[in-house]
C-alpha atoms as an extended CHARMM CRD file, in Angstrom:
* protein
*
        75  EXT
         1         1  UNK       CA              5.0890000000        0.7320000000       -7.6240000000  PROA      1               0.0000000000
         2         2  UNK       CA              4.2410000000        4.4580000000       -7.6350000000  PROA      2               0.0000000000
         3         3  UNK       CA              6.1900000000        6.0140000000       -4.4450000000  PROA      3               0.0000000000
         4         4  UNK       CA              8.1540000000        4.9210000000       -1.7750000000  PROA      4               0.0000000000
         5         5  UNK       CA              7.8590000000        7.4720000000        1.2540000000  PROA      5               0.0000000000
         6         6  UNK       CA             10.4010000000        8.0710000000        3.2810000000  PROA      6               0.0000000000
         7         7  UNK       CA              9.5020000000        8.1580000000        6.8280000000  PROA      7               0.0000000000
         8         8  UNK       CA             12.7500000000        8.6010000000        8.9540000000  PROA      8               0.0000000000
         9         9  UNK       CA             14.7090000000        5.6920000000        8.5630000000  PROA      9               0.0000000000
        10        10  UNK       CA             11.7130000000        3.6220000000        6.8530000000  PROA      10              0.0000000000
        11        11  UNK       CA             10.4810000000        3.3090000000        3.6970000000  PROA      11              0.0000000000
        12        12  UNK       CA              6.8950000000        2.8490000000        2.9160000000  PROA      12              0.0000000000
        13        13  UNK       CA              5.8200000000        1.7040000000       -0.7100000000  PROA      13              0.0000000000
        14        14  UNK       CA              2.3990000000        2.7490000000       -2.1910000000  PROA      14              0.0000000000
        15        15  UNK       CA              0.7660000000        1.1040000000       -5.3430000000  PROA      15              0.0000000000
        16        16  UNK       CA             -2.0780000000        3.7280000000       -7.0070000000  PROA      16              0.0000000000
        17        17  UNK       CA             -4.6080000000        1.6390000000       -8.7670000000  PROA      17              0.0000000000
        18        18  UNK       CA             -7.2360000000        4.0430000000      -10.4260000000  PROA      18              0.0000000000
        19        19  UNK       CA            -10.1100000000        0.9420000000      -10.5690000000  PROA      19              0.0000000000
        20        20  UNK       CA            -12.3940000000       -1.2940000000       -8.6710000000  PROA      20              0.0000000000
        21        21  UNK       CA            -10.1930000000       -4.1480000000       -7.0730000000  PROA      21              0.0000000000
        22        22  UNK       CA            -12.1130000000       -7.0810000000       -6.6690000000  PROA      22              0.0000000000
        23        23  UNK       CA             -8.8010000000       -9.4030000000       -5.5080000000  PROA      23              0.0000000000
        24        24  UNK       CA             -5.9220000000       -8.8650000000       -3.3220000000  PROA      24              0.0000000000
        25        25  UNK       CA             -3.6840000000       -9.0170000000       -6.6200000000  PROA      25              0.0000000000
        26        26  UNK       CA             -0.0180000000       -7.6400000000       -5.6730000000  PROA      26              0.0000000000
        27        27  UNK       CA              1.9380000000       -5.9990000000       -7.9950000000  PROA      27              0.0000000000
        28        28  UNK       CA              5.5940000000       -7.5550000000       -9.1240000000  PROA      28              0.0000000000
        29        29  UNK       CA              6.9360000000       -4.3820000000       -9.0280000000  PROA      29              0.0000000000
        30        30  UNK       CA              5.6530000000       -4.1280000000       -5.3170000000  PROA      30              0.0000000000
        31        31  UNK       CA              6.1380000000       -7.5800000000       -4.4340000000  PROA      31              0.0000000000
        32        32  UNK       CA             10.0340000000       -7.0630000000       -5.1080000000  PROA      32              0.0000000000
        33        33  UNK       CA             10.0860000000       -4.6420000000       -3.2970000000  PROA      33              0.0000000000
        34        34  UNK       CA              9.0060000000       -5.7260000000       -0.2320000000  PROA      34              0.0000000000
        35        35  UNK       CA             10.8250000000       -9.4690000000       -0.7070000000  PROA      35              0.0000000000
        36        36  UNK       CA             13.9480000000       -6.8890000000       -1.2480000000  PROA      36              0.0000000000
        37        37  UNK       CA             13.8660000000       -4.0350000000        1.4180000000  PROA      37              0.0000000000
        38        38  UNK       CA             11.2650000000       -5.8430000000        4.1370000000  PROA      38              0.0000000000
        39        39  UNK       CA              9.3640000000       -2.6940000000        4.6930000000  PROA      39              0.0000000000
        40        40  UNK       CA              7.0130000000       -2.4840000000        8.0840000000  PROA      40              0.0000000000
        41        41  UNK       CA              4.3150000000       -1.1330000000        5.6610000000  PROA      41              0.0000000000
        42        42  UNK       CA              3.2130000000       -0.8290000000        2.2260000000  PROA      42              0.0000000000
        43        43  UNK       CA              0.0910000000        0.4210000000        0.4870000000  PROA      43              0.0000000000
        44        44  UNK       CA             -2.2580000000       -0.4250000000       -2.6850000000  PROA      44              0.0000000000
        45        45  UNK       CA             -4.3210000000        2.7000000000       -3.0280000000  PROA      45              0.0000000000
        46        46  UNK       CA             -7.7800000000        1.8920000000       -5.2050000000  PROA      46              0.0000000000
        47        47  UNK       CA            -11.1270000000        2.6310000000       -5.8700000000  PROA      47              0.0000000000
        48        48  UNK       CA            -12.8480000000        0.6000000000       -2.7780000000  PROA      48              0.0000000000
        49        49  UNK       CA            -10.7840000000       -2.8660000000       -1.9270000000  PROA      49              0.0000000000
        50        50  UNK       CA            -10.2800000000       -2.5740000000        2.1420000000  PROA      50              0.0000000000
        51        51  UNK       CA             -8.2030000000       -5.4650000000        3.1300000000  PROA      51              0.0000000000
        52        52  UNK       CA             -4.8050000000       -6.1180000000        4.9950000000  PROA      52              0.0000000000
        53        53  UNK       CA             -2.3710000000       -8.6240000000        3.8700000000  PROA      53              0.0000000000
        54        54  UNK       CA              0.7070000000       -9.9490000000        5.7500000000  PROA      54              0.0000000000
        55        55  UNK       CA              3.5650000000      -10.6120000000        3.5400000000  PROA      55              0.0000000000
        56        56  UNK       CA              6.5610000000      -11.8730000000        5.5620000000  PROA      56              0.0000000000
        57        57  UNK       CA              6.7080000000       -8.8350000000        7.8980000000  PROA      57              0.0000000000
        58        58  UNK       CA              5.2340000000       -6.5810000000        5.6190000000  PROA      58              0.0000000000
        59        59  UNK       CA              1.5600000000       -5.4220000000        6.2480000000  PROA      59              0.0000000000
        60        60  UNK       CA              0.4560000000       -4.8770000000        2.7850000000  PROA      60              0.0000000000
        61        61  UNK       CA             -3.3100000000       -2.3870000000        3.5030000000  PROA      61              0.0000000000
        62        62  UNK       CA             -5.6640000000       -2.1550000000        0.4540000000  PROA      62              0.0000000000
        63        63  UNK       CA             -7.0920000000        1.4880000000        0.8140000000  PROA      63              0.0000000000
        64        64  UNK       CA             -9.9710000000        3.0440000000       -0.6560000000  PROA      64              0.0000000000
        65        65  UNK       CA             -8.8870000000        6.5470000000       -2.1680000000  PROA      65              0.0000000000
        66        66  UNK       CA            -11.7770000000        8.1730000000        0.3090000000  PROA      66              0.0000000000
        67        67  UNK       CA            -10.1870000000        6.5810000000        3.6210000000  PROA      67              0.0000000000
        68        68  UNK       CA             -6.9700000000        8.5820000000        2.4550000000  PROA      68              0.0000000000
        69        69  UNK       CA             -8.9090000000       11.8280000000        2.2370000000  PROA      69              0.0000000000
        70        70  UNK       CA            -10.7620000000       11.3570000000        5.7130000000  PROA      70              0.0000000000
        71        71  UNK       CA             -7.2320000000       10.7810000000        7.5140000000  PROA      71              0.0000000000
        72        72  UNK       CA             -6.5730000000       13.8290000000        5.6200000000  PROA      72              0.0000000000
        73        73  UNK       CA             -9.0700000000       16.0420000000        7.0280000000  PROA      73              0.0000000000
        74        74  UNK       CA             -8.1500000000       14.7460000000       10.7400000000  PROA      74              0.0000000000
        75        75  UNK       CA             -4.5560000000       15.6110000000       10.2370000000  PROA      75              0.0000000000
């Protein structure tokens, strides 16, 4: 796992893969994470996998880097 944002009293995990995922593979490192803390929300950041997971009560998103830079731009 490469951050956990804090976003008031939640925490939001994000995974940055720099590669083409062809799988929803989940990390151990995030996978703890989320079996430990139960976040609403966590992130795998890669080249172009879109998909969304549910992992307990976790939604796990896969995210294309671009996606993150067009809710950039709206913001």
């Amino acid at each position: 796992m490469d951050f956990v944002i804090e976003a008031g009293k939640s925490l939001i995990p994000v995974e940055v893969k720099y590669k083409r995922l062809k799988q929803e593979k989940v990390p151990a490192s995030l996978r703890g994470f989320i079996d430990k803390y139960n976040p609403e929300k966590a992130y795998i950041i890669n080249l172009d996998l879109s998909k969304t997971l549910k992992i307990k009560k976790t939604t796990l998103c896969f995210m294309p880097f671009h996606e993150l830079l067009r809710q950039s731009a709206v913001l």
